[in-house]
C-alpha positions, 0 to 999 in steps of 0.5 A, spaced: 677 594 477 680 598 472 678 601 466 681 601 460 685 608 460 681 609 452 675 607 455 676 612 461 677 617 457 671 617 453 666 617 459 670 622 461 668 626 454 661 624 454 660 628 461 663 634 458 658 633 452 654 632 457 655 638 461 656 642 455 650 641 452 646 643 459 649 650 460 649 651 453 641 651 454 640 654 460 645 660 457 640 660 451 633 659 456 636 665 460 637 670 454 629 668 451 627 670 458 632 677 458 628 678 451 622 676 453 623 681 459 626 687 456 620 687 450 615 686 455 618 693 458 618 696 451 611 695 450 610 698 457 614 703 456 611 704 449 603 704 451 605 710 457 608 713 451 602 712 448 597 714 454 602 722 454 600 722 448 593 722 448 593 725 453 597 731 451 592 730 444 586 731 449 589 736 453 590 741 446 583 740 445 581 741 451 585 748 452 583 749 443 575 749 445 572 755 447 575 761 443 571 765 437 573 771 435 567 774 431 568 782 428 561 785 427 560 791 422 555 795 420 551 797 414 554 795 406 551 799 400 555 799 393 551 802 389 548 810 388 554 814 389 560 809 391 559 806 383 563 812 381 567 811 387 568 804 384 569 806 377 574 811 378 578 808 385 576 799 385 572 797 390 579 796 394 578 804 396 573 804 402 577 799 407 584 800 404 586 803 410 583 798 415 582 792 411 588 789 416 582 789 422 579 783 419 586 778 418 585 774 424 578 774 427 575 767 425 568 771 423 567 777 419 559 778 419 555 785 417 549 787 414 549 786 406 544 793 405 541 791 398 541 785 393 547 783 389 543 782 381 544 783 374 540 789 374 543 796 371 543 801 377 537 806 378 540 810 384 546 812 380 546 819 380 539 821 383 537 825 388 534 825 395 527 825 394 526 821 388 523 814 389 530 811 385 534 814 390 532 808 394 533 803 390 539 798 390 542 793 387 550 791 387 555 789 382 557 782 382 564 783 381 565 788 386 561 786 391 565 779 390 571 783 391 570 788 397 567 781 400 575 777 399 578 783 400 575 784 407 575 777 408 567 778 410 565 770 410 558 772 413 552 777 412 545 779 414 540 779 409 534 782 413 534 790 412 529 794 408 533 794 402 534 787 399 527 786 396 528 793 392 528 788 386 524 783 389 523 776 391 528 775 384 533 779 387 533 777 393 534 769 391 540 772 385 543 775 392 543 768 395 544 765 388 551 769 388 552 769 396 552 761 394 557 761 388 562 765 391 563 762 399 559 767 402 554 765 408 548 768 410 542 768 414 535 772 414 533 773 407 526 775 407 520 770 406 524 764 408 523 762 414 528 757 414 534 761 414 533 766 420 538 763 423 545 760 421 548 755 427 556 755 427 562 751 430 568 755 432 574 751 435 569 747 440 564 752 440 557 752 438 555 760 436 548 761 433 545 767 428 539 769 428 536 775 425 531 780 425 529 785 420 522 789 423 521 790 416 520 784 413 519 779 419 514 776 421 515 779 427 519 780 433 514 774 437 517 770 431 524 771 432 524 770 440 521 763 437 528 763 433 532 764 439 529 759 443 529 754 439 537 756 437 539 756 443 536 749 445 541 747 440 548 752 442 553 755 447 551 762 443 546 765 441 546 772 437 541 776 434 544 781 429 537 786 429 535 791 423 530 796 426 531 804 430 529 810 427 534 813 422 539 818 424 537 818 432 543 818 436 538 814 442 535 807 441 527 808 441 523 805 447 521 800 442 529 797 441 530 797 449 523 792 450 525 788 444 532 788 445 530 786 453 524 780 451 531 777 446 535 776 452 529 774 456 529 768 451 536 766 450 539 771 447 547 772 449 548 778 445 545 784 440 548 787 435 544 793 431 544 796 424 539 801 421 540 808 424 546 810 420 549 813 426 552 809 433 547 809 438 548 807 445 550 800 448 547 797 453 549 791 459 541 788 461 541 781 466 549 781 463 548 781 456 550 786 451 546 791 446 549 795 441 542 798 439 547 801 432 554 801 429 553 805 425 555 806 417 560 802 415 561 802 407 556 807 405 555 814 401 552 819 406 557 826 408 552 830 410 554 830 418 560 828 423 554 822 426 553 819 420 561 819 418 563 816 425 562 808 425 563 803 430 567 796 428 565 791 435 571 784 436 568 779 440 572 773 444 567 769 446 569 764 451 566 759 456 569 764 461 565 771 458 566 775 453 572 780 452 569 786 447 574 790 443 571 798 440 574 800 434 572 808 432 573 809 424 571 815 420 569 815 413 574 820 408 570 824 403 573 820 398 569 815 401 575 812 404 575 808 411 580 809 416 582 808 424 579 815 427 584 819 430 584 819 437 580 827 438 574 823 434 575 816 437 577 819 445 569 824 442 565 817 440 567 813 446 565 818 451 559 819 447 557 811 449 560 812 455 555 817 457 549 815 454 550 807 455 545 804 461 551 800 464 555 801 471 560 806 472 566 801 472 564 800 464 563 807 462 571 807 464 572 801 460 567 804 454 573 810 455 578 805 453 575 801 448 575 795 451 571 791 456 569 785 459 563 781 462 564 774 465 
């Protein structure tokens, strides 16, 4: 039987609709699924990047930890005669011609040679021989303006000189160390302060000082060391003690020096003699019994003349040691030793320090390492 040809033709339409409309979704079903898959494969991209990343992150923090430079110098003194150095030149006149040495190390540490107070100066002018000649106290502004200018951002407060006006003095020191920036540890009398913990790009670096005037003594500073070493990578103690002017350490140094490194100590930094005495390597561990000067006003010999500024790189691998020799002007200026001078103090360490042969060469050149 035949249909009629209108009812043909609209079969016909209906299956084309139809059709259309079945292809149509699966063309759209196709592509939802092609979106869904390349979306899938961006976060799967996104999270690898993701990964490198933190993985890039942890891998510059990893290579970022264990590197502290740490430059140390020896003793400050702002009054007596470098008040008239000052009043005529500004404090900017000691270091003008090395201050650059300070620029890129992350701690600048030296020993603060009296109390910073009010007080008007009773040494100014005296002669040798006189009580008062002994007796310091710095000037506030200056002392704030040689520490900016010299980027010094830590400073010994054990050594005989910072009760010279008394507990009152000490605490004004303190007082102002606080207000301007400045850390500190070893003030006389508080316990609490004998050590300073520091973290420098991972590395944890611990102070301690010892003062054989007003300590309560060396057993108490080995208590110190053990108990910062407990809870650091590093352990420092920068030591105030020796006999002045003597250019080798006393046997008293080297059994102090020895019962510090028995307890932890990694390394030993002197002051107080005035003059550079020798270094030391004991159980791998470096003592420099003094550097010597460093601001201060005394002319009256080549020794007391000649200083010593040592730059540490401390890392978990050892400890790389930089030697610099100076000289003081007799204007009172610091400045790099010329090479007679620093070639003359360098074989003077090489030759009386207690260290191998292949280190007295390495002294000669103003650079060694200990792993």
């Amino acid at each position: 039987m035949k249909l009629p040809k209108n009812i043909f033709l609209f079969v016909v339409l209906i299956l084309i609709f139809s059709l259309t409309i079945i292809l149509g979704r699966a063309i759209f079903d196709n592509k939802i699924n092609a979106g869904n898959t390349s979306n899938l494969m961006k976060e799967i991209k996104k999270d690898k990047s993701k990964k490198l990343s933190d993985n890039n992150t942890q891998q510059n923090i990893k290579d970022d930890k264990g590197v502290a430079k740490i430059i140390f110098a020896g003793d400050l003194m702002l009054d007596r005669y470098n008040r008239t150095i000052i009043e005529k030149r500004g404090v900017e006149h000691f270091t003008k011609n090395i201050k650059d040495i300070f620029d890129k190390s992350d701690l600048n540490v030296l020993n603060l040679e009296g109390p910073v107070t009010g007080n008007q100066t009773v040494s100014l002018a005296t002669q040798e021989g006189n009580s008062a000649h002994f007796k310091f106290t710095f000037d506030k502004e200056s002392t704030k303006n040689f520490l900016a200018t010299n980027r010094i951002n830590l400073v010994n407060l054990g050594n005989n000189h910072i009760l010279n006006f008394g507990e009152s003095g000490a605490q004004e020191t303190v007082d102002f160390l606080k207000e301007n920036g400045v850390e500190y540890f070893g003030a006389p009398r508080d316990d609490k302060n004998s050590y300073i913990e520091k973290s420098i790009n991972g590395l944890k670096i611990a102070l301690v000082s010892y003062n054989r005037f007003y300590n309560l003594g060396s057993e108490n500073t080995v208590n110190k060391i053990k108990e910062a070493k407990g809870k650091n990578d590093i352990v420092i103690v920068y030591a105030h003690w020796g006999n002045e002017y003597k250019l080798i350490q006393t046997e008293t140094q080297t059994n102090i020096a020895h019962s510090f490194i028995d307890n932890g100590a990694d390394l030993i930094i002197g002051s107080h003699p005035h003059v550079v005495q020798p270094l030391e390597i004991y159980k791998n561990k470096v003592i420099f019994y003094s550097l010597g000067n460093f601001v201060f006003d005394q002319f009256f010999s080549e020794d007391v003349r000649t200083e010593l500024l040592v730059s540490v790189s401390f890392s978990e691998d050892g400890f790389d040691f930089v030697l610099t020799p100076i000289y003081r002007n007799q204007d009172g200026s610091l400045a790099l030793s010329d090479e007679e001078m620093r070639k003359k103090l360098l074989e003077r360490l090489a030759q009386d320090s207690n260290v191998s042969n292949l280190i007295k060469e390495k002294i000669r050149e103003g650079e060694f390492e200990i792993k």
